[in-house]
N, C-alpha and C positions, 0 to 999 in steps of 0.2 A: 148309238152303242156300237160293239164291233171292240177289234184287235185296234193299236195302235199299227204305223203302216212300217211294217215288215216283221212283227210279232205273230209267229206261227199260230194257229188255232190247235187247241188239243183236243182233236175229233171222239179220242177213245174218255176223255174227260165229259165230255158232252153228254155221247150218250151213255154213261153212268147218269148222267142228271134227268135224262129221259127217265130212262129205267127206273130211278129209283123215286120218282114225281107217278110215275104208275106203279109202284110196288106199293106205294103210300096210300095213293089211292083205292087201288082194290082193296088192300086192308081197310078202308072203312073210311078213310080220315078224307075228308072235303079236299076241293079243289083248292080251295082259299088255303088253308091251313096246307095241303100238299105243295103250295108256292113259297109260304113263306117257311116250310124246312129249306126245300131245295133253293131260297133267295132266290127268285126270277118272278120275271112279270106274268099275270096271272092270264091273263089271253094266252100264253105260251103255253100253259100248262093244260087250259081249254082246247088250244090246237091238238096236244101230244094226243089226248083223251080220244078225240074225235079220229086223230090218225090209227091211235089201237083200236080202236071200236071198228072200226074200218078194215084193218090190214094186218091186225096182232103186230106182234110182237115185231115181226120183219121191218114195219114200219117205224118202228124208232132206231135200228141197228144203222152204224154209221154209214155215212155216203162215201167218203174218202173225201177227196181234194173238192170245194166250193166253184 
């Protein structure tokens, strides 16, 4: 998976999809079902989970450059 090579990444795109795979979340809706609104792989959406449970919110807010 990934960028093709020299197709920028859209960091502030991303973490909307964090955010909003935990906003779905907390509202009630399964991890399963929170994957397949936001389309991504379901381990992803397992990690984000585990990273807010751990570190709120700050932990899905963007890193900048990879």
């Amino acid at each position: 998976m990934g960028n093709a090579v020299g197709v920028p990444r859209d960091f502030s795109a991303l973490e909307q999809r964090r955010l909003e795979a935990i906003r779905l979340w907390k509202g009630g809706m399964s991890q399963a079902e929170a994957t397949r609104r936001v389309q991504i792989v379901r381990l992803t959406v397992v990690r984000w989970v585990a990273q807010y449970r751990e570190r709120g919110k700050a932990a899905l807010l963007k890193a900048g450059r990879a």
